[in-house]
C-alpha positions in Angstrom: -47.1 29.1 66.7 -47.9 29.4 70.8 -50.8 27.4 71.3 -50.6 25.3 68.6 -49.0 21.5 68.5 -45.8 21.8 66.7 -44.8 19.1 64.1 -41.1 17.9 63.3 -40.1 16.8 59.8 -36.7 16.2 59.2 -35.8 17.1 55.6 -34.1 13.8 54.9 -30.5 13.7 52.9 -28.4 11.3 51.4 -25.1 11.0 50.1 -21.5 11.2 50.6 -20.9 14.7 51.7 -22.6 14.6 55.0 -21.7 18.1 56.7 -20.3 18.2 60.0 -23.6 18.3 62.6 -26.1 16.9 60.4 -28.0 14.4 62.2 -28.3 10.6 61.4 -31.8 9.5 61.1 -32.7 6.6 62.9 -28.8 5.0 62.5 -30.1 4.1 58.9 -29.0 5.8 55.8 -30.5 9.1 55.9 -29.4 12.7 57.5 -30.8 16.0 58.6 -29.2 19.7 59.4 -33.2 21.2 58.9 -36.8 20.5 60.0 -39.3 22.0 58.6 -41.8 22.9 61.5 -45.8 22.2 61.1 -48.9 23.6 63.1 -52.3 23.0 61.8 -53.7 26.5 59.8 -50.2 27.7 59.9 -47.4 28.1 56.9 -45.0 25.6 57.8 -41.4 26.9 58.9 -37.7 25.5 58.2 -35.2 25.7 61.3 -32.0 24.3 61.9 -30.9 21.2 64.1 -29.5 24.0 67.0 -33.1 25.9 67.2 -35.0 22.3 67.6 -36.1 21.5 71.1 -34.5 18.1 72.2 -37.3 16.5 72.7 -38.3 16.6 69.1 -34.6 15.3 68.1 -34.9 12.5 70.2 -37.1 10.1 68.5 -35.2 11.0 65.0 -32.3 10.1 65.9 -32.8 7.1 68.1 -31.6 4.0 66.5 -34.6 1.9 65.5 -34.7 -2.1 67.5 -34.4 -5.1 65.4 -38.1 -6.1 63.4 -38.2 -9.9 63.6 -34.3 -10.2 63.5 -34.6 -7.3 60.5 -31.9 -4.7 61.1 -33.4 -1.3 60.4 -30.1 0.2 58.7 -31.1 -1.1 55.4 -34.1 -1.0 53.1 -36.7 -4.1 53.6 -38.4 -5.5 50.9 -41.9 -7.3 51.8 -43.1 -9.0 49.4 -47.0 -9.3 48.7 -49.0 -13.1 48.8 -52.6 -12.4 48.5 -54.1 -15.8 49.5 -57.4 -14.1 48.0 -59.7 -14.4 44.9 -60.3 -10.6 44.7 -57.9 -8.8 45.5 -57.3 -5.8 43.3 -53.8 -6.3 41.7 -53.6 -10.2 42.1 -57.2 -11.5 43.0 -57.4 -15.1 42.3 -53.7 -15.6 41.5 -52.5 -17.1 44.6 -56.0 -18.6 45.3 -54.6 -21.8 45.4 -52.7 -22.5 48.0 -49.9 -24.4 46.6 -49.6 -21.5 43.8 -49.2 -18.9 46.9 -46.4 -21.1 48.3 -44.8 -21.6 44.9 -44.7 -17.7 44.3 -43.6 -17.1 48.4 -40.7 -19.6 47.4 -39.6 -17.6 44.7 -39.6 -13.9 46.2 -37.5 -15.7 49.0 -35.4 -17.1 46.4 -35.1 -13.3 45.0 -34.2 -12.1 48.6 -37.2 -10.7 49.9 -36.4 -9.4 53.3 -40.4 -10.6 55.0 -43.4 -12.1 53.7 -47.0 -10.4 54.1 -50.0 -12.9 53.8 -53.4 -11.8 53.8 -56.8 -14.0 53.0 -59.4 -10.9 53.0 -59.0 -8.3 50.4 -58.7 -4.6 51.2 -59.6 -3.6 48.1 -62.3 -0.4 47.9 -64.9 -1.9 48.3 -64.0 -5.1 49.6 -66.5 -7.1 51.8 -65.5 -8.7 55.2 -64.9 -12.1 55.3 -65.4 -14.7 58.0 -63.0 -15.9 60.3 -63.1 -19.5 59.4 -62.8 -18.6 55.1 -59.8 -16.1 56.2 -58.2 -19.3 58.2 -58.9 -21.7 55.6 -56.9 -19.2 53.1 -54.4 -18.2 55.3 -53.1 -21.4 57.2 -52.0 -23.8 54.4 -49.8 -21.3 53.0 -47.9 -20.6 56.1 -48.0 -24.2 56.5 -46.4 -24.9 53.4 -43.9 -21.8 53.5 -42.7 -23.5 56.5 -43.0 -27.2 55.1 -40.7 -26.2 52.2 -37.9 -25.0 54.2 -39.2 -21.3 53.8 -37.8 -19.8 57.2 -38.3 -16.0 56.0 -40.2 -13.8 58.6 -43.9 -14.1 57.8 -45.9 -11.3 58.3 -50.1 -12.2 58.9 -52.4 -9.7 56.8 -55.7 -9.9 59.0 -57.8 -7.6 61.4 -58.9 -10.5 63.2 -57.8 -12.0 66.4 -58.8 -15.7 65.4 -56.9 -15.8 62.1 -54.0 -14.1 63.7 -53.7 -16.8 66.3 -54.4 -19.7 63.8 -51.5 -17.8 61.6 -49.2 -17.8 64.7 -49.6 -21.4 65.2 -48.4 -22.1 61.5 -45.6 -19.9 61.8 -46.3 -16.4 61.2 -43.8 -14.1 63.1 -45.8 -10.2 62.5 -49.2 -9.0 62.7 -49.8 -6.5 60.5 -53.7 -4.9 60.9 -54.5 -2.6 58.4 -57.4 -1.2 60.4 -54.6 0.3 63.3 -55.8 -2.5 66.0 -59.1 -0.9 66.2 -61.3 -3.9 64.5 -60.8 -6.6 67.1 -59.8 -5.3 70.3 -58.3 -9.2 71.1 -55.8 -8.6 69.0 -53.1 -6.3 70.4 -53.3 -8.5 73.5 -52.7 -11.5 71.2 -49.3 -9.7 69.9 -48.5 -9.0 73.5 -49.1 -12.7 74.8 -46.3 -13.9 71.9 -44.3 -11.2 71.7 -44.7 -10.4 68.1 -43.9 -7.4 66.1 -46.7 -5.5 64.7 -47.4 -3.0 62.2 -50.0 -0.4 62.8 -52.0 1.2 59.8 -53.9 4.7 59.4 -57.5 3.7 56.9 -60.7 6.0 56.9 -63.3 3.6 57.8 -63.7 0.4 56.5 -62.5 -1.2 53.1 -66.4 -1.5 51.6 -66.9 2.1 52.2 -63.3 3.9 52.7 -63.3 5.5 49.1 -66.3 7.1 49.8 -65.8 10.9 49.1 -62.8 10.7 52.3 -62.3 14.1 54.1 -59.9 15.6 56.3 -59.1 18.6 58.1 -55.7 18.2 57.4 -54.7 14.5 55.8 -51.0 14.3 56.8 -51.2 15.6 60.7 -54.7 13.7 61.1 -53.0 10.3 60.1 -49.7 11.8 62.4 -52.0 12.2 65.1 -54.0 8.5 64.2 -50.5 6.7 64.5 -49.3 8.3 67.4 -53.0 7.7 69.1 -52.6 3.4 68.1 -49.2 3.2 69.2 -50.0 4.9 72.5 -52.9 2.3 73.1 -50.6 -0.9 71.6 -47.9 0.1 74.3 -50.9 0.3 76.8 -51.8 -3.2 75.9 -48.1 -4.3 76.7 -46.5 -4.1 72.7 -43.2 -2.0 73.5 -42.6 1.0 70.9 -39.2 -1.0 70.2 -41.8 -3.9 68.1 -44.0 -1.0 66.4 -44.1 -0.5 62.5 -46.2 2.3 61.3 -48.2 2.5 58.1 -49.7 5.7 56.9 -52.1 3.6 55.0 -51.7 5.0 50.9 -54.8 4.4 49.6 -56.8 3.6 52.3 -59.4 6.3 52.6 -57.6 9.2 50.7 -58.0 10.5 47.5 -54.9 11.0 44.7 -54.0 14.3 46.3 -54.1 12.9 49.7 -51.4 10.2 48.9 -49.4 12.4 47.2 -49.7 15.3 50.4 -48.5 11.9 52.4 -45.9 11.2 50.2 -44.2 14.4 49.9 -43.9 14.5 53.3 -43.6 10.8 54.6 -40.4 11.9 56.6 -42.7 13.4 59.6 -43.2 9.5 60.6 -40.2 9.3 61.7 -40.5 11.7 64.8 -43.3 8.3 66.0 -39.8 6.8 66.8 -40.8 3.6 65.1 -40.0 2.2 61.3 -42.1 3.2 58.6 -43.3 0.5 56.2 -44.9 2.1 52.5 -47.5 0.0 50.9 -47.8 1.6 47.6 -47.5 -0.9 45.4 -49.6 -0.8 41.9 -52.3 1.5 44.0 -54.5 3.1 41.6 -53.0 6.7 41.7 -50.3 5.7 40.3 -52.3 3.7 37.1 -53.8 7.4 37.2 -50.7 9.4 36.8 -48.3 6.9 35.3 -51.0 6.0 32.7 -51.1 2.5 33.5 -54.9 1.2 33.7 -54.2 -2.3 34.7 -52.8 -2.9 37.8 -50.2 -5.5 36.4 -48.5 -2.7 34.4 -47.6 -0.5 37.3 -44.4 -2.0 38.3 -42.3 1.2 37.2 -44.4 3.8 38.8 -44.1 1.7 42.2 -40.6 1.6 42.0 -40.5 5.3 41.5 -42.8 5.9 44.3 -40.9 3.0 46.9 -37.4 5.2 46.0 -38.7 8.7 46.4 -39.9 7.3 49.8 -36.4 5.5 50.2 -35.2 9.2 50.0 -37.2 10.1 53.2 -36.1 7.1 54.8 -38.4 4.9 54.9 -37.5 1.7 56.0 -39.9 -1.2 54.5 -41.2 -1.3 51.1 -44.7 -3.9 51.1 -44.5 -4.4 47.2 -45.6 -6.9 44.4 -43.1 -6.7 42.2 -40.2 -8.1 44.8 -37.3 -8.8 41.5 -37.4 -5.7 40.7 -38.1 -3.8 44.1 -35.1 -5.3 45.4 -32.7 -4.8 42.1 -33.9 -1.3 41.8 -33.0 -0.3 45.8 -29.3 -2.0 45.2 -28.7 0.1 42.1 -30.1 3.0 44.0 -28.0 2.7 46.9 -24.6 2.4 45.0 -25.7 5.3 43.4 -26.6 7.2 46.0 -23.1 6.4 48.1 -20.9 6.1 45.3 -19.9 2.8 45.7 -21.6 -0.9 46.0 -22.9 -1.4 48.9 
């Protein structure tokens, strides 16, 4: 492979029988002995730990900084709150805002881990809204999170500087952009000037048009190579790597094959040496292979698709279905260990 940029995936374990050497991933629950090795236009290779160069080891097993006061050697659950009328799974549900703050009061009352609320759908096909209608959505339900004693981290769904701030003042403790910071160029220094946590997402162009026949050279080392370009430009702009989250953006610009190419491999994201957050949930691939049309009937696939990435380590699932996201990772970490956890 001279020549060629080398890729490091470590072919994630779990369990009980942890053989002496193997590697921990990221001090969470996962471990390695093997990487497979990937080169664009190459067949990938599998090594062991003692033939990796250090500086490919480093970032995977470098214990991952507190998110928002969210240790990273568990699963987190964040739970969805579209403050939208058309979003794709639950346009028009929350619209109200003292609906969304009902339902946010209830997935903290199940134990979600964060909050994520957005006021501009990302649907395909989606429209940008303006500032002011994304504020006007947005702020009364951090407002009344807060007002009913809600103290959960809240994470703000927007693109835009001026919602972002406006969320900030209410309460909202994350950014999270799904265009990767590269909509509104005031809003990395925004994170910066509070100190917020952020979470940085791969999409192909913009929500109206991202579904538009997307094409890649190769989809999981162009999105590597995306992630590792934002978070290069976020710590420019001041954001240490120690308060990045990166998002390789399922659905966003990339056909069924393309999530499931991301998917089978989601454990490459760990050598960004920074949490990866899955936003899966209900997406239409998996109404596509699970049989499941309507988007409110997709709660099993999701949870089959949030543990598979579990098993690569992941460590935040974004998800609708919070109930059962968070009873399904506790039954699948007792039986993973052997024991309750």
């Amino acid at each position: 492979m001279s020549g060629t940029q080398k890729y490091y995936r470590p072919l994630v374990q779990i369990g009980p029988a942890r053989p002496a050497g193997a590697m921990v991933l990221a001090v969470g629950w996962g471990w390695f002995t093997h990487l497979e090795v990937l080169a664009r236009g190459r067949i990938p290779v599998v090594i062991p730990l003692k033939d990796a160069p250090p500086e490919a080891l480093e970032p995977l097993s470098a214990k991952r900084p507190d998110i928002g006061g969210l240790s990273m050697n568990a699963p987190r659950v964040m739970g969805i709150l579209n403050a939208t009328p058309d979003s794709f799974s639950d346009g028009g549900q929350h619209e109200a805002a003292s609906d969304a703050v009902a339902v946010g009061v209830a997935m903290r009352d199940a134990g979600v881990d964060l909050l994520d609320i957005g006021g501009e759908s990302t649907r395909p096909g989606a429209e940008t809204v303006k500032d002011h209608a994304e504020i006007r959505r947005v702020v009364p339900v951090v407002d009344g999170l807060r007002a009913a004693g809600v103290k959960t981290l809240i994470s703000v769904d927007t693109r835009k500087a001026p919602v972002a701030a406006a969320a900030i003042a209410a309460g909202s403790g994350l950014i999270n952009d799904v265009s990767g910071f590269t909509y509104d160029s005031a809003l990395a220094p925004l994170a910066e000037q509070h100190d917020l946590p952020v979470c940085v997402m791969h999409a192909l162009g913009d929500p109206a048009t991202m579904q538009q026949d997307p094409q890649y050279d190769d989809v999981l080392l162009d999105v590597y190579d995306f992630l590792a370009a934002r978070i290069m430009y976020l710590e420019k702009a001041g954001i240490p790597r120690a308060r990045i989250i990166a998002d390789p953006g399922i659905g966003f610009g990339k056909t069924l094959e393309h999530n499931l190419t991301l998917l089978a491999r989601i454990s490459l994201f760990h050598s960004l040496g920074v949490p990866i957050l899955l936003g899966a949930s209900r997406k239409r691939f998996i109404g596509t292979i699970g049989k499941a049309p309507a988007a409110q009937t997709r709660a099993p696939g999701s949870l089959g698709v949030g543990l598979a990435a579990l098993s690569h380590g992941v460590q935040f699932l974004r998800v609708h279905d919070v109930p059962e996201t968070i009873q399904a990772i506790a039954l699948w970490r007792a039986a993973m260990a052997g024991n309750q956890i």
